[in-house]
Each structure stands twice: as C-alpha cells, then as structure tokens.
Backbone bond lengths (Angstrom), bond angles and torsions (degrees), N, CA, C in turn:
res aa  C-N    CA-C-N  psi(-1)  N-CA   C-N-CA  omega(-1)  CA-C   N-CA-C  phi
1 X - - - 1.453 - - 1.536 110.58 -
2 X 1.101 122.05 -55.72 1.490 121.25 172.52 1.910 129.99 -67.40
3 X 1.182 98.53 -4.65 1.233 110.67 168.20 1.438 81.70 -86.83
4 X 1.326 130.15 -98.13 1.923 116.95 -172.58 1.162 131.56 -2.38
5 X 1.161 102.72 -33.89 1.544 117.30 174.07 1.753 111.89 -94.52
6 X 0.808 124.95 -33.22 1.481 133.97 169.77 1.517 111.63 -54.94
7 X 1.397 99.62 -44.60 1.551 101.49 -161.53 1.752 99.25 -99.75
8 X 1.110 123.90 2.69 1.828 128.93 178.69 1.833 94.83 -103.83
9 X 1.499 112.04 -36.20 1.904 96.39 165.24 1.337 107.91 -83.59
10 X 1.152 139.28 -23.79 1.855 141.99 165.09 1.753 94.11 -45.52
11 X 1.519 125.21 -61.82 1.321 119.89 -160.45 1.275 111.31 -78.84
12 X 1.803 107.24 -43.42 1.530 108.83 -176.62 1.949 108.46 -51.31
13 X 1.177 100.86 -46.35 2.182 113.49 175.42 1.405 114.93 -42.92
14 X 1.690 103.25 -45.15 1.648 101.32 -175.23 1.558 97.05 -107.49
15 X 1.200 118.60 36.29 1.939 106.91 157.04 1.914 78.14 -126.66
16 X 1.274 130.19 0.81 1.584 89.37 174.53 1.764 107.98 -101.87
17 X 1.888 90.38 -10.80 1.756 88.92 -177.34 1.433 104.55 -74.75
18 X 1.789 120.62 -27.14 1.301 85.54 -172.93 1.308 96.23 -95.85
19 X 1.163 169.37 -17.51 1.646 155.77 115.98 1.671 108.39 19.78
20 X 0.849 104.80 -54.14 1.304 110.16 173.48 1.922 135.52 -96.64
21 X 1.676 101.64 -10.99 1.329 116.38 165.97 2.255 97.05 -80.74
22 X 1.372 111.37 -23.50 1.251 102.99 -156.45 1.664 94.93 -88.11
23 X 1.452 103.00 -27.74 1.639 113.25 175.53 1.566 119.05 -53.35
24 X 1.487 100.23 -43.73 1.927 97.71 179.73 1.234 107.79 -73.27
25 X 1.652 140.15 -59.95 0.990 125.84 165.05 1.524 144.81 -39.29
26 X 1.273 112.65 -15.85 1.347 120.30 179.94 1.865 113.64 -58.12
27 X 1.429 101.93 171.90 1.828 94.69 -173.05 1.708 86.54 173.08
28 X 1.000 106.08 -165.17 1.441 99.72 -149.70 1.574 102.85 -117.60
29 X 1.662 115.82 149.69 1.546 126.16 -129.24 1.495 76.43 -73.48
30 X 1.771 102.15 159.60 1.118 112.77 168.05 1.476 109.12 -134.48
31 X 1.606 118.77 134.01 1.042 124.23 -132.60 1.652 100.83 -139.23
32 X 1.380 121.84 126.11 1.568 103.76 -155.84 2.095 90.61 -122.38
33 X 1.257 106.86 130.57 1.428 120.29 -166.12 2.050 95.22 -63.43
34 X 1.208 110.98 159.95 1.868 104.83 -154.33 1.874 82.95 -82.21
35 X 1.373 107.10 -29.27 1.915 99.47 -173.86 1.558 130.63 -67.17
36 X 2.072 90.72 -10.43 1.570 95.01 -174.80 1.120 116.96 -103.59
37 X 1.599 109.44 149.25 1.678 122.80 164.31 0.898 108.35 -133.54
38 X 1.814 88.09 137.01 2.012 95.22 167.85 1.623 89.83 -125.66
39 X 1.358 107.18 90.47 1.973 122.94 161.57 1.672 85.27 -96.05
40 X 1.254 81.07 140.65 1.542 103.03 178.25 1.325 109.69 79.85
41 X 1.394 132.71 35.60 1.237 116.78 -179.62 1.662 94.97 -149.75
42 X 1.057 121.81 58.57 1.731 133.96 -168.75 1.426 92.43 -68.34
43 X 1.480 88.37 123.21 1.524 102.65 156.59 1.432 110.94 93.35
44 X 1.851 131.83 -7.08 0.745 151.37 155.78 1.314 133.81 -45.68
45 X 1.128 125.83 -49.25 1.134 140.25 147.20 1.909 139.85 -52.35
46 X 1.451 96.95 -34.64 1.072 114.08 -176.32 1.636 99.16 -77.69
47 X 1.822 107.98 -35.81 1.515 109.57 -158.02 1.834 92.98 -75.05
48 X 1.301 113.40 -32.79 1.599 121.53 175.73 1.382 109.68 -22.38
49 X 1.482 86.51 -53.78 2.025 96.55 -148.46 1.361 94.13 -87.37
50 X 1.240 116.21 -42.04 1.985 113.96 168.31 1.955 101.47 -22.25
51 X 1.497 84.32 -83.84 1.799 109.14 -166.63 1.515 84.07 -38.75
52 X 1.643 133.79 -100.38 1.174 119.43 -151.06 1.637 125.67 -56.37
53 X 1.300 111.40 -12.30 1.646 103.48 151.69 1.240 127.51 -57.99
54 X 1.345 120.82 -29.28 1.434 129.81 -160.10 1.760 99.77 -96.97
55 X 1.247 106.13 -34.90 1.860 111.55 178.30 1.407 93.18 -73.89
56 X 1.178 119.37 -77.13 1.813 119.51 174.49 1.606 124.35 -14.82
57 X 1.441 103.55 -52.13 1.598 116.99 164.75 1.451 125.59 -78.67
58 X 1.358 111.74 4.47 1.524 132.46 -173.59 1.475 122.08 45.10
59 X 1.668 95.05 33.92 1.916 105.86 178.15 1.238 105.34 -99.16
60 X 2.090 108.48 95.99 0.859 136.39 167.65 1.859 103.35 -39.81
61 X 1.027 104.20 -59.11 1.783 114.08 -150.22 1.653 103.35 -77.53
62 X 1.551 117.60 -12.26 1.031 114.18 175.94 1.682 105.27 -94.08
63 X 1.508 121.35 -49.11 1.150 122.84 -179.32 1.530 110.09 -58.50
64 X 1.581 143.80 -22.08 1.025 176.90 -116.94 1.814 86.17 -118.82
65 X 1.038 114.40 -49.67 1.786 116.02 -159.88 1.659 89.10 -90.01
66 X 1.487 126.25 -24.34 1.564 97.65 178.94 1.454 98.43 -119.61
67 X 1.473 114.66 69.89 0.938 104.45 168.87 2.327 85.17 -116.90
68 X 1.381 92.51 158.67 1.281 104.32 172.86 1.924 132.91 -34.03
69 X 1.291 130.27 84.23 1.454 136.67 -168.55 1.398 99.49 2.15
70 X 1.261 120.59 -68.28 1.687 125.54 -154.96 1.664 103.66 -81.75
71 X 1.524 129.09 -5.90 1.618 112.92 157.34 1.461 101.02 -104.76
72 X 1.304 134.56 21.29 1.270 121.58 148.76 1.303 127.76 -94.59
73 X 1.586 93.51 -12.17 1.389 97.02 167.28 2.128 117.45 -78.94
74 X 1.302 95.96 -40.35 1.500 125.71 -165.06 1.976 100.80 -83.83
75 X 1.056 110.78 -21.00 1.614 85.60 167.96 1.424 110.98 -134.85
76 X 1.476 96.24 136.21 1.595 96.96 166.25 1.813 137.28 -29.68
77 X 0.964 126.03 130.51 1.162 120.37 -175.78 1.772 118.19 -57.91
78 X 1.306 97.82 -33.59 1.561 112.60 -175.75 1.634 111.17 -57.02
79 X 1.677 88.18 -59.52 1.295 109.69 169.44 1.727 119.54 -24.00
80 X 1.246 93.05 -86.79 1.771 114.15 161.79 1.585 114.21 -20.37
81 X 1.226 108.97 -71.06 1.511 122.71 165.69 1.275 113.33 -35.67
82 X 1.067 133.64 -47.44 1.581 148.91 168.91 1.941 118.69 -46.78
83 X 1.645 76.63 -39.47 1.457 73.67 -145.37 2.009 95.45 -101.95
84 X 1.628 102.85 -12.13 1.404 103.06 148.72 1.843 125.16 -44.87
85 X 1.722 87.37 -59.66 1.698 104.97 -179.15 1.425 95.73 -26.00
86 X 1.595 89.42 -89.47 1.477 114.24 -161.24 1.574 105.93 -18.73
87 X 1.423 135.50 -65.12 1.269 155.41 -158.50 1.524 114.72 -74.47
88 X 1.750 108.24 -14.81 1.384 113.99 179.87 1.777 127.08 -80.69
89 X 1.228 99.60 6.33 1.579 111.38 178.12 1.874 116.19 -44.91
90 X 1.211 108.98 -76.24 1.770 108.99 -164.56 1.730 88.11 -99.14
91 X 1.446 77.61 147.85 1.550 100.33 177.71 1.689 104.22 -76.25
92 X 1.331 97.83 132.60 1.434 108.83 160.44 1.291 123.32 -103.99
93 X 1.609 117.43 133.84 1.141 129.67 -138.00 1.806 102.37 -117.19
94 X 1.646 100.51 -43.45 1.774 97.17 -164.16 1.830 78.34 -164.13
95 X 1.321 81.65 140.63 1.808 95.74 161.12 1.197 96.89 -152.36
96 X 1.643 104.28 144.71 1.330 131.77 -162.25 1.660 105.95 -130.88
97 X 1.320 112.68 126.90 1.125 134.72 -160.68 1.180 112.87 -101.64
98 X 1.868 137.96 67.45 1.229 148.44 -164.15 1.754 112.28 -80.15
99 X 1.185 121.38 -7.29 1.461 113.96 -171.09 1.717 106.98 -151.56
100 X 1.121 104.93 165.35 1.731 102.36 172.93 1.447 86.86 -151.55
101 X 1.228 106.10 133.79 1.900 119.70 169.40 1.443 104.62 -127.03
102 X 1.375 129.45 114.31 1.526 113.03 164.15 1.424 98.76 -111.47
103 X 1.450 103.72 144.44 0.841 133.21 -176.86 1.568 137.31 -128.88
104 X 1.676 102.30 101.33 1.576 116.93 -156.03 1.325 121.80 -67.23
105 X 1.439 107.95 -14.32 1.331 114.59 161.28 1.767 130.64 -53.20
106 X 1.072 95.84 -39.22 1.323 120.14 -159.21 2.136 97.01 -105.76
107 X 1.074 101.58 -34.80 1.270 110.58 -167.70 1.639 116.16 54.55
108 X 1.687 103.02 68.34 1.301 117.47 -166.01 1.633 101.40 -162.79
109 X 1.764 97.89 150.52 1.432 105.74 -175.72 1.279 112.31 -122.67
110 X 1.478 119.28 103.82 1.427 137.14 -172.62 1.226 118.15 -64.59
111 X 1.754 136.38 128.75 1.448 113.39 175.75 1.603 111.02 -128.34
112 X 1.180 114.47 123.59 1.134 137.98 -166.87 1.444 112.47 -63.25
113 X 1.585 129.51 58.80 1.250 132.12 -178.56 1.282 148.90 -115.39
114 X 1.451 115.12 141.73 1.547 128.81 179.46 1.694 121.71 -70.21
115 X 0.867 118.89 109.57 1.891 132.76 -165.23 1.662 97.07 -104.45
116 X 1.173 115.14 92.37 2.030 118.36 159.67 1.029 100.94 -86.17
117 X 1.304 124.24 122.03 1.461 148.16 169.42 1.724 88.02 -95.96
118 X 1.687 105.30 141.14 1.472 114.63 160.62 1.871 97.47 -96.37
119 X 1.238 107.82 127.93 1.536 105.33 155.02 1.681 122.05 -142.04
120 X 1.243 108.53 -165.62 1.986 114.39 -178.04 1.862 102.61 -49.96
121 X 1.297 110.62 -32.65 1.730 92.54 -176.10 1.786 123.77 -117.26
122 X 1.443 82.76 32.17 1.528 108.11 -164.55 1.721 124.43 96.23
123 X 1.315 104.60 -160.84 1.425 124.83 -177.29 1.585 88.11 -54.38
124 X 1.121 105.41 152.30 1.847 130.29 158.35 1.745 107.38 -157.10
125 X 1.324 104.30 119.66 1.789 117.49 -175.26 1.881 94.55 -100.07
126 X 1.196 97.43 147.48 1.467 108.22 149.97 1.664 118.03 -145.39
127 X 0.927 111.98 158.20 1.840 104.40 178.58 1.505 95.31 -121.99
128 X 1.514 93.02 143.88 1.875 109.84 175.86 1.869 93.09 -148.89
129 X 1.573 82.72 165.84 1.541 88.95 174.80 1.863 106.69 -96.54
130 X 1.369 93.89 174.25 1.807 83.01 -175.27 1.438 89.28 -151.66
131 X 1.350 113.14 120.57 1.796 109.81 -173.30 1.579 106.58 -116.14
132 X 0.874 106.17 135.21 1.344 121.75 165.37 1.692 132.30 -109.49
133 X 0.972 104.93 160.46 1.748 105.66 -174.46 1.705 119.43 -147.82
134 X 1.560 109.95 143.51 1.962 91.72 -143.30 2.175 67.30 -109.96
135 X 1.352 90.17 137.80 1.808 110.24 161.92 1.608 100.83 -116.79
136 X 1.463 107.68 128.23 1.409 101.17 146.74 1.686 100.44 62.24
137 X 1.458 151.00 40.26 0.754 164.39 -145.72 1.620 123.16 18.81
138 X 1.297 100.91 15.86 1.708 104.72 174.86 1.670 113.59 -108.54
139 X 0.933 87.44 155.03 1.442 96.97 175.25 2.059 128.07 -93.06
140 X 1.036 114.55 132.84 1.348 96.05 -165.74 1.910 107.28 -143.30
141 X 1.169 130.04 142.34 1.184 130.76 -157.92 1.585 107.28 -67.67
142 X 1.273 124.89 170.80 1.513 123.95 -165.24 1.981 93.36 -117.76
143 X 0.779 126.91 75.88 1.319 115.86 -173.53 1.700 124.40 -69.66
144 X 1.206 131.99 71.08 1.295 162.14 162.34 1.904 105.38 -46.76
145 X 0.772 136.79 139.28 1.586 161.06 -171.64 1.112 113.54 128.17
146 X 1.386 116.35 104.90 1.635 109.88 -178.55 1.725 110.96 -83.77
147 X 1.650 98.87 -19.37 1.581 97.46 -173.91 1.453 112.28 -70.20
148 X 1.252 119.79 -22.65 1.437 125.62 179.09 1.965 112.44 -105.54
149 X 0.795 120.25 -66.04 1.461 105.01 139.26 1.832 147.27 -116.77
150 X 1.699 89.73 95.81 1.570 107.90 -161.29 1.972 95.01 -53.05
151 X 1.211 140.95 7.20 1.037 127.61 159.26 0.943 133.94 -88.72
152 X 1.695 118.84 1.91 1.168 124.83 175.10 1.897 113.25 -78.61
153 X 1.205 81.58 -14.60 2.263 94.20 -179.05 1.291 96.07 76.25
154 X 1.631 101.72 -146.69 1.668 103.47 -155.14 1.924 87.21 -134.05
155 X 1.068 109.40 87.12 1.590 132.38 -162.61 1.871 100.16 -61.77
C-alpha cells in the first residue's frame, strides 16, 4: 500500500515539474499561413518561436543572444534591455506568418507577420515584417529600428 502511494507522489512531482518546465518556455502560438514555405530554411522557424518566447517573457538577455552578430556587437546591452521593457506592455498571444521574401541582396529572410496582442479591450492585430539572417548555420534576428537604435541604418 505505501509503495502506491509513493509511486502516485513520484508521478503527481513529475507531471507538475513538467507543467511547470512547459510553463517557462511557453510564448505565443505560432501560426504558419497554408500558402507559405520556408524549405530551405532549417532551423528557421524553430529559432522564430525561441526569439518571440523570450521577447514575450521580456528576457532581454536571452533574446539579446539571437539577435544578429553585428547588433550585438553595435548596441549596448543596457540599451537593449530598455528597449525590450519599453515594448513589453500587451501580451502577445499568436503570430501568424503570411509571407516569406528572401532576399539576396541583403542575404536575409523576411517574414511577413501578423502579431495578436491580448489586451483590456480585446484582441488588437498588427502586421510587421521580421527579418532574419542565417551565420554559420544559425539563424539570428535582424534588429531594424533606427529611432531607437539609429545605428542599426535602414536594414
């Protein structure tokens, strides 16, 4: 009898650790439009949902590491930190990924996306592009705002 009981707090422990390992990682659904493909772009997708988990959870210092080699070199860390804050207001809920443009100029893969924020008067969508660029077989975010850091140029 007490082994029964041993082994139902053994299971109940590891369904709340991972309940709760699945809780930190979470971030908001990512949702791919039925017309798009990104073949040929391994690992792209996966790195997506990383980054906006990590902005979603407002972990500057993690989102900070996939941001693009040359704005980790080019902006202050503080900075960054700042400018996460600032941006951490409404919850983001689902972004949906309607377009893919690559673009050889740039040697970067643009994604054409829809951002639902949950807030006080409901849903509010906006669409932005979100570019990325693969180094060394990783993928890493394109960080573009010149008004907040005008050293990034006009990407």
């Amino acid at each position: 009898m007490s082994g029964r009981w041993l082994l139902a707090g053994l299971l109940a422990l590891l369904l709340i650790g991972i309940g709760a390992g699945c809780a930190r990682v979470s971030g908001p659904a990512v949702t791919l439009d039925r017309s798009v493909s990104i073949d040929g772009k391994s690992g792209l997708l996966e790195t997506f949902r990383a980054y906006w988990a990590l902005r979603t959870k407002g972990d500057a210092d993690g989102a900070f590491r996939l941001e693009a080699p040359y704005a980790q070199e080019m902006v202050p860390m503080q900075r960054y930190r700042n400018y996460i804050r600032l941006f951490h207001g409404a919850r983001l809920v689902n972004v949906e990924i309607y377009g893919v443009d690559s673009s050889e100029a740039f040697f970067s893969t643009c994604l054409d996306c829809r951002a639902v924020y949950e807030g006080k008067g409901g849903g509010e969508q906006r669409d932005f592009r979100d570019c990325w660029v693969e180094v060394d077989g990783s993928w890493y975010h394109v960080l573009n705002n010149p008004l907040i850091f005008p050293q990034s140029g006009d990407i």
